[in-house]
N, C-alpha and C positions, 0 to 999 in steps of 0.2 A: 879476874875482873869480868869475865864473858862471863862465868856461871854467876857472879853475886848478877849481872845485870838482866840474866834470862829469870833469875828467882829461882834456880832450881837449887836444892839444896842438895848436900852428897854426905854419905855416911859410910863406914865399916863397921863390920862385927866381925868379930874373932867367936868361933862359934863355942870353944872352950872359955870363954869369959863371961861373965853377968854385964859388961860392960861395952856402950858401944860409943863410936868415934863419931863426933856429930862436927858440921861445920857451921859455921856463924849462921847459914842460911835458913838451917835445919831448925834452929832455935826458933826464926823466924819465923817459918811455916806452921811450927806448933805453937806460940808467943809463950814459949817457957817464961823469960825474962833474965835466961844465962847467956854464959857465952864459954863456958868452959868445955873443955874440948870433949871429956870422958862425960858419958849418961848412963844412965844406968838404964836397961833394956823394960826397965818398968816403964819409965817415963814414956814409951811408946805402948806398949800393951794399954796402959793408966790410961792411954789418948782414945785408942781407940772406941769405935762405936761399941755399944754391947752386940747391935745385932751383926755389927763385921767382926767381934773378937774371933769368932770359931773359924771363919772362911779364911779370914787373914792368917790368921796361925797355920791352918790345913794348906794355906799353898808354899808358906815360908819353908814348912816342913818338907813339903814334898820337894821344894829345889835342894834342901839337902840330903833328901836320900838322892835325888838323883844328882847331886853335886854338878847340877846346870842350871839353869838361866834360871831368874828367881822375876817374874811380873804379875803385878799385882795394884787392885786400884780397892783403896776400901775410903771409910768417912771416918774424923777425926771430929772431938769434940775439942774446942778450945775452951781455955779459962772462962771466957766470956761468956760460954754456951752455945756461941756458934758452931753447927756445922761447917765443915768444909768436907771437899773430896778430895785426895790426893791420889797419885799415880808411882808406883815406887815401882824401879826395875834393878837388876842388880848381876851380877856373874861372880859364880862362885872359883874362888882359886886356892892355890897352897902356898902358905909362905914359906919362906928358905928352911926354917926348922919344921915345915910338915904340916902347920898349922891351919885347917880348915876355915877359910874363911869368903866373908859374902862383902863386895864393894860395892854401892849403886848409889843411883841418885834415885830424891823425892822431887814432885813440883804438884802446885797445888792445879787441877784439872776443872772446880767448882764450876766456873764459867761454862767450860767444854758441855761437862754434863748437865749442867741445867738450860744452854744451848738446844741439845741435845733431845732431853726432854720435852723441851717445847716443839722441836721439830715433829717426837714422835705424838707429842699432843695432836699436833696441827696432826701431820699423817692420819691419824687415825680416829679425827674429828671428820676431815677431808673425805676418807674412807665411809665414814658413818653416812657422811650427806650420798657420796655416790649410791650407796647402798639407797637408802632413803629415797633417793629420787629416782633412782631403778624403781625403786618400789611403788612410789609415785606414780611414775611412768605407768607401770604394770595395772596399776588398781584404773589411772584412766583408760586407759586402753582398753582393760576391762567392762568398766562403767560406757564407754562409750559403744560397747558390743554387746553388750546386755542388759536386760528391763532391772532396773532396779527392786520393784518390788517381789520380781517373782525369779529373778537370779537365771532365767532363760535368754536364749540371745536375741537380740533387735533383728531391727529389718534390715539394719546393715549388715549386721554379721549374717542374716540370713543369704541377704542375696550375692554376699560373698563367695560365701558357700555352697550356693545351687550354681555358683558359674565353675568354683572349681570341680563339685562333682561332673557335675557340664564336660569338664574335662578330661576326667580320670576316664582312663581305657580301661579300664576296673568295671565301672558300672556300666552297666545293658541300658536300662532304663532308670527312670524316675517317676514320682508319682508326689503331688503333692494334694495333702487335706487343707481347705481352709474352711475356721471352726469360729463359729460366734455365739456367745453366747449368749440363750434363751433368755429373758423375763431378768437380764441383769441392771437395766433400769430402775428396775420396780425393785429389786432388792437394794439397792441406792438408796432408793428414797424412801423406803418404809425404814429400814433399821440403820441407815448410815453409811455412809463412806468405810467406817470399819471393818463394816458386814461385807463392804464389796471387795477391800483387799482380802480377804480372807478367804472369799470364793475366790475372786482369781488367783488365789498362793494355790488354793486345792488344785482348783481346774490344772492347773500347769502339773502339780505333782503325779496327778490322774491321767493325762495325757502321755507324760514323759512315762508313766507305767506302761502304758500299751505300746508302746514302740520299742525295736533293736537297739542295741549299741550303735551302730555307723547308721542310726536315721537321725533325727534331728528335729526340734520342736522349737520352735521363736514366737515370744508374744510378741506383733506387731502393730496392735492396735489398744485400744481400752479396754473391750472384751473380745479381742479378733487372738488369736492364734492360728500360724500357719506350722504343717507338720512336712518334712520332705522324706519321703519314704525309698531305700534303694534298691534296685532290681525286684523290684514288686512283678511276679512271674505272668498273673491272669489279675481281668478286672475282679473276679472273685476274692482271690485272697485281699485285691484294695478293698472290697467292699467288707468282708467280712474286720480288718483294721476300723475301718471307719464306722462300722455297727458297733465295735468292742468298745470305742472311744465313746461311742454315744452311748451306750450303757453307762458306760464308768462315771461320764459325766451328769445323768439322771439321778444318780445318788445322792440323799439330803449332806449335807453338809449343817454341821454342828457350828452354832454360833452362841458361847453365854448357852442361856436354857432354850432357844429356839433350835431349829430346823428350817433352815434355808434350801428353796426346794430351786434346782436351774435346771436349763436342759442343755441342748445347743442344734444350729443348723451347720451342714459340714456340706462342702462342696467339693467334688474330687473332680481330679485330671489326673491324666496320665500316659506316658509318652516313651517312644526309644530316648537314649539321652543324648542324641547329638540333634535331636529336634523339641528340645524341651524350654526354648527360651520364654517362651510365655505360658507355661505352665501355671505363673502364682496370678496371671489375668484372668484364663480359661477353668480355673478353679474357684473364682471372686465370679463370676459369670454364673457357677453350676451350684455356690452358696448365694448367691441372689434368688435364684430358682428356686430353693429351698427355704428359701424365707419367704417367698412369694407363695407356695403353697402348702403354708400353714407352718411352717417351722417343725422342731424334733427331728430331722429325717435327713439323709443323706443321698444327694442329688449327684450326677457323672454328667461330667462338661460335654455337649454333643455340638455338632457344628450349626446346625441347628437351634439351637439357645442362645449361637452368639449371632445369627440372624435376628433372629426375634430380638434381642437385647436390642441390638443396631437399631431396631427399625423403634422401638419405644424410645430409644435416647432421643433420635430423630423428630421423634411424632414430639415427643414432651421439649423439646428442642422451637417446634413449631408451635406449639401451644403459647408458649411464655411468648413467642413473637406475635401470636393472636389476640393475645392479650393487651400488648400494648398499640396493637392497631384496633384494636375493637374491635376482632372479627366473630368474639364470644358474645350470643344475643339472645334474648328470651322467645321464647315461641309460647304462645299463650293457651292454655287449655281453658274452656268453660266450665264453673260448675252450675248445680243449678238447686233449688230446689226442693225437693222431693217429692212434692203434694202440688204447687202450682208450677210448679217447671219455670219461675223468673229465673234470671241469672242471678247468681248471688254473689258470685265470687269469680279469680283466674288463678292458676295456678302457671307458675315462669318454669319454664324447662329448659335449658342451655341447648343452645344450638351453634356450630360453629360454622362460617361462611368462609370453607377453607380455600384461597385463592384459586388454587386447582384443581381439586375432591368437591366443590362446591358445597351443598350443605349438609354439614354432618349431624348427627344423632349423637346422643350425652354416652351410648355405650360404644362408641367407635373412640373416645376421647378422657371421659372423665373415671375410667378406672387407672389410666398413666397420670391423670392429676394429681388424681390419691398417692399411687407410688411415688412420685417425683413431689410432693409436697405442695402442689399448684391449685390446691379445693378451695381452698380460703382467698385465691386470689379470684377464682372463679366464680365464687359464691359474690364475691363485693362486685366483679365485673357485671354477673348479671342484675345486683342490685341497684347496681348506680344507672343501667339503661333502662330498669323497671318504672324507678323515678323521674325518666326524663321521659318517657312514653306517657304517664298516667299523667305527667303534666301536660304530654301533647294533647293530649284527649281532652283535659280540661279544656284546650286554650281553642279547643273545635268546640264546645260548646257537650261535651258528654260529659256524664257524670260516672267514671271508674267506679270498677266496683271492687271490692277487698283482691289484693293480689297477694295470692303467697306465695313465698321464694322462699326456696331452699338452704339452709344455714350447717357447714362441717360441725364436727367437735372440735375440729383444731381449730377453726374460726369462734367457736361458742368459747372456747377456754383462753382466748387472747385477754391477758389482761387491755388491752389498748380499745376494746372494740367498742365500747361504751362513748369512750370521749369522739371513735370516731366516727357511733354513729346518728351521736349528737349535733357531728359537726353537720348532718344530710339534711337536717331541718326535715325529718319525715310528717308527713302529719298522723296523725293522731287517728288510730284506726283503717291507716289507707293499707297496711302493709303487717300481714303475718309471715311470721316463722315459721318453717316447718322442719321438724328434726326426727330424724332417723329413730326409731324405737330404739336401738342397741346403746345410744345415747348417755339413755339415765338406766340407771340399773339402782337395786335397793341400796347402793351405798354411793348417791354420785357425788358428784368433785363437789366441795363448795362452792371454789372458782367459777365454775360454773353455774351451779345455782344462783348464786352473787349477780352473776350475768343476764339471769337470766328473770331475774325479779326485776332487775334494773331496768331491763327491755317491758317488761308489762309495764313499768310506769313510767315509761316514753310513749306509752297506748299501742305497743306493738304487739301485738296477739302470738300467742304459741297455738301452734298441732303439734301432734305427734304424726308420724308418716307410714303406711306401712305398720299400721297397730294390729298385734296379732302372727308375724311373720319371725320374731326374736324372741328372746325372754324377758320382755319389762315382765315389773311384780304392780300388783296394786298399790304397794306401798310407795313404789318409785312414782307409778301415776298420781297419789296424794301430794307427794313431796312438791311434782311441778304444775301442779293444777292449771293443767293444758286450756285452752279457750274450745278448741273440738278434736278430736282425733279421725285418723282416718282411714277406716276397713283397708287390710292388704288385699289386693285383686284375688291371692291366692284362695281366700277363704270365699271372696265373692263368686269366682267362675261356677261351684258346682252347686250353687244355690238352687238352679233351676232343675236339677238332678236329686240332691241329697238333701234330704230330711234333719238328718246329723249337722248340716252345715247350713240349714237354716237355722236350726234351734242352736247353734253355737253362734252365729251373727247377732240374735234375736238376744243371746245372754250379753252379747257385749256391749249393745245399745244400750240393754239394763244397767247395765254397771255403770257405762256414763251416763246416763240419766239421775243414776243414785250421787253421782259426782259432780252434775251441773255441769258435764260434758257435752258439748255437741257431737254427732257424729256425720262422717262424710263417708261414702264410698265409693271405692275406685276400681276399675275394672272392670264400670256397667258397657256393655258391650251389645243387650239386647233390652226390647221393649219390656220381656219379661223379666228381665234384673231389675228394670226399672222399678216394674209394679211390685215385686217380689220383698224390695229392700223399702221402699215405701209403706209396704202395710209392716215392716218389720220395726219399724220407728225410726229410721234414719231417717239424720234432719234435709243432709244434702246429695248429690248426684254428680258424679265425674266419670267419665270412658269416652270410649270410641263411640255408644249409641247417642251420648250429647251433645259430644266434637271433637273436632281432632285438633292437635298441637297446630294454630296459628300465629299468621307472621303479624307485625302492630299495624299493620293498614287493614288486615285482613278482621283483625277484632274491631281497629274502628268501625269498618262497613257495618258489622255485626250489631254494634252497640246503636250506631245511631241508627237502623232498621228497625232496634226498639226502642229504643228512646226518644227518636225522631220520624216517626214512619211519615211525617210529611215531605220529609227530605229523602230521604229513600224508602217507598214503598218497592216488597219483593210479596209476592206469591208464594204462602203459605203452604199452598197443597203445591208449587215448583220445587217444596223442599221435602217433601214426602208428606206421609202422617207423624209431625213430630212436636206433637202438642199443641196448647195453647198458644203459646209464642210463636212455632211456627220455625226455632231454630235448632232444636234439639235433632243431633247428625248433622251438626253442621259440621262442614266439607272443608280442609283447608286445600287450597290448592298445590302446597308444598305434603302432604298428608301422602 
């Protein structure tokens, strides 16, 4: 009763007989549909699977040669086609007459092992995710330590890793390059985004070539890479590293059918390594340096550069606070002339009223403009006091006479500056431009030109500044068909000396004349520059021998002494021999 209700069913074989002894269960397990006690030892082979015949057979056998324990689980197919699994064990014994024989039970295990199965699914599903999410794991942890494009490590990993060398009693020293790369803007925007990951896949392959195994290279920025180099012995060998780098990186780089040409600036420090924690700052210090004079080259951190630095952050720090007190103001030069010496024009020069330093000069200030990106706010600072002067002068009864003010390229290339300098209500002729010769060159911006039509027909006049001192081309002078330009001093000073350098003044008059140019010159400083560049055809006159940089009270006196000489008469020969007028070396008190 206990075995019919556990379902296991029991059998004998007499190993001398074709015949085996089943029990009612047995029948059941396999759905013979007997019930008779003798089977024939087919009807179990017949059952089994084909691919458990051989294994099944090979263990049955092997408990009779070892006349021991007989266990054994194969699959059985039933009539209906179902598989099942069974589990059959058995002990082998001797009957009273000698006879070899095996007694065991069968019970169906199906359940168990398809249980089972699904555990080792699960398991080794379970397995696959851990695996999987290790791996997971592994690729962010990766990703998150290194630049994706160029498979070098970030700034994290990097300064991970200058703290533990930091720490290793291993290394003497450190030394760290930081490398930016040259003209990689302009490769940006000329051939693509493409063209730029592909320099910087190179650059990093060309860096990581010049360095040891135990140094270490991280792209940290867009085009910035920082390199940490170990027990670097003399600044020599840094330097000769940091020269190999900057070769390698000189090298055109293939893109498609072009030739991608970059360079880079590299800024080195270098240090014992228990005193190396600002090594990747005093390096960004020594590649500022080297980007500040002239880029390609390789500049060494000195204590000294991080003065200097300090004191421009400082200075440019005060600047943007000048700006919004108004302490950025025009100083006004005269022009005049050339034949009757009247005034014709002013030109605005930035001058700064530093709360402490009292009044500065444009070279004590607007070359940290430039660096620090503060020209264009400069350039609008002095524009907007140029227009509140010229209307003071109106509302005293003078009549202003053309003021030119100085205009950036980064200011000239804003798209914005049109609408905003629409919004000044300038009048019409009261106010030229003047732009730097290096400006337009034979191929310049649209943008710019766009900008710069738009301003001649708001009636605002272009010069060129400084004509003669750079390399415009004639061609770039067609393009912006300037209103005058105006002689560089340099070319003016040996006039009075050189034959060469009259008849080169003398050819450039010509040229703007052939171009319905005006010309102006700057750096008349004596009576004979005056008369010199006058019989040479220049239309106008500006230097020290006309006047010096004045403040806006100082140009009214001026103006209304001619404009108004019944309201201020001054004494002519009190002001020297200085023409007709009578103002020519005029004196500013701030001068």
């Amino acid at each position: 009763m206990a075995l019919e209700t556990s379902q296991i069913g029991v059998w004998e074989h007499h190993l001398n007989e074709q015949e085996v002894l089943w029990d009612l269960q047995m029948h059941k397990l396999y759905q013979t549909g007997r019930t008779n006690r003798k089977v024939s030892s087919s009807v179990w082979l017949n059952a089994l699977h084909p691919d458990d015949v051989g294994r099944a057979i090979a263990e049955f056998d092997g408990a009779i040669a070892e006349k021991g324990f007989y266990n054994s689980q194969f699959r059985i197919i039933l009539p209906s086609g179902e598989v099942r699994y069974l589990r059959s064990r058995a002990h082998f014994y001797e009957g009273p007459d000698g006879q070899p024989s095996f007694i065991g039970a069968e019970w169906d295990v199906t359940a168990d092992v398809l249980l089972n199965r699904e555990l080792t699914n699960q398991k080794a599903v379970a397995e696959a995710r851990a695996i999987a999410l290790e791996q997971s794991r592994a690729r962010i942890e990766h990703a998150a330590d290194h630049d994706y494009l160029t498979g070098l490590p970030n700034r994290r990993y990097f300064d991970r890793r200058l703290a533990e060398l930091r720490a290793d009693a291993a290394v003497k020293t450190l030394a760290v390059l930081h490398i930016d790369l040259d003209c990689f803007k302009q490769i940006n925007d000329k051939w693509g985004h493409a063209a730029g990951d592909v320099t910087l896949q190179n650059a990093a392959v060309r860096i990581s070539g010049a360095i040891a195994a135990d140094d270490m290279v991280a792209r940290v920025g867009g085009d910035e890479f920082v390199v940490v180099l170990v027990n670097i012995d003399t600044a020599d060998e840094l330097r000769t590293i940091a020269e190999d780098i900057l070769w390698r990186l000189r090298r055109d780089i293939r893109f498609g059918h072009d030739m991608l040409q970059v360079g880079a600036s590299i800024g080195a420090a270098w240090s014992a390594a228990d005193g190396a924690g600002n090594l990747l700052a005093e390096s960004d210090v020594a590649l500022y340096q080297a980007k500040k004079l002239g880029r390609n080259r390789v500049e060494f951190f000195t204590p000294k550069l991080q003065s200097d630095l300090q004191a421009e952050r400082q200075l440019a720090d005060e600047l943007r606070l000048a700006l919004i007190r108004q302490e950025i103001v025009p100083f006004y030069q005269i022009q005049v002339d050339a034949r009757s010496r009247r005034i014709v024009g002013l030109e605005a020069l930035a001058r700064w009223w530093h709360p402490e330093k009292g009044l500065l000069a444009p070279t004590a200030f607007l070359k940290v403009a430039e660096e620090y990106g503060l020209t264009a706010e400069v350039d609008a600072a002095i524009l907007n006091r140029v227009l509140f002067d010229r209307a003071t002068w109106a509302l005293q009864g003078l009549t202003p006479p053309r003021i030119a003010v100085n205009i950036s390229g980064s200011r000239l290339a804003d798209p914005a500056l049109i609408e905003r300098l629409q919004a000044l209500n300038i009048p019409r002729h009261a106010i030229a431009f003047e732009l730097i010769e290096t400006i337009f060159l034979d191929d310049p911006d649209d943008n710019v030109l766009a900008n710069i039509d738009a301003i001649k027909k708001m009636g605002i006049e272009i010069e060129i500044d400084d004509f003669g001192s750079g390399h415009a081309s004639l061609i770039g002078l067609v393009k912006l068909k300037p209103k005058r330009l105006k002689i560089d001093r340099q070319l003016v000073t040996a006039i009075t000396v050189s034959d060469e350098q009259r008849r080169l003044v003398g050819s450039i008059v010509e040229i703007a004349r052939a171009l319905s140019v005006e010309v102006i010159a700057e750096g008349v400083e004596t009576e004979d520059h005056a008369r010199l560049l006058a019989r040479a055809g220049c239309d106008g006159l500006q230097g020290y021998a006309i006047g010096y940089p004045s403040s806006v009270n100082e140009i009214a006196v001026l103006l209304t002494s001619v404009q108004r000489p019944d309201l201020h008469r001054a004494s002519d020969n009190s002001q020297g021999n200085g023409g007709p007028t009578g103002f020519a070396g005029w004196r500013s008190a701030h001068s």
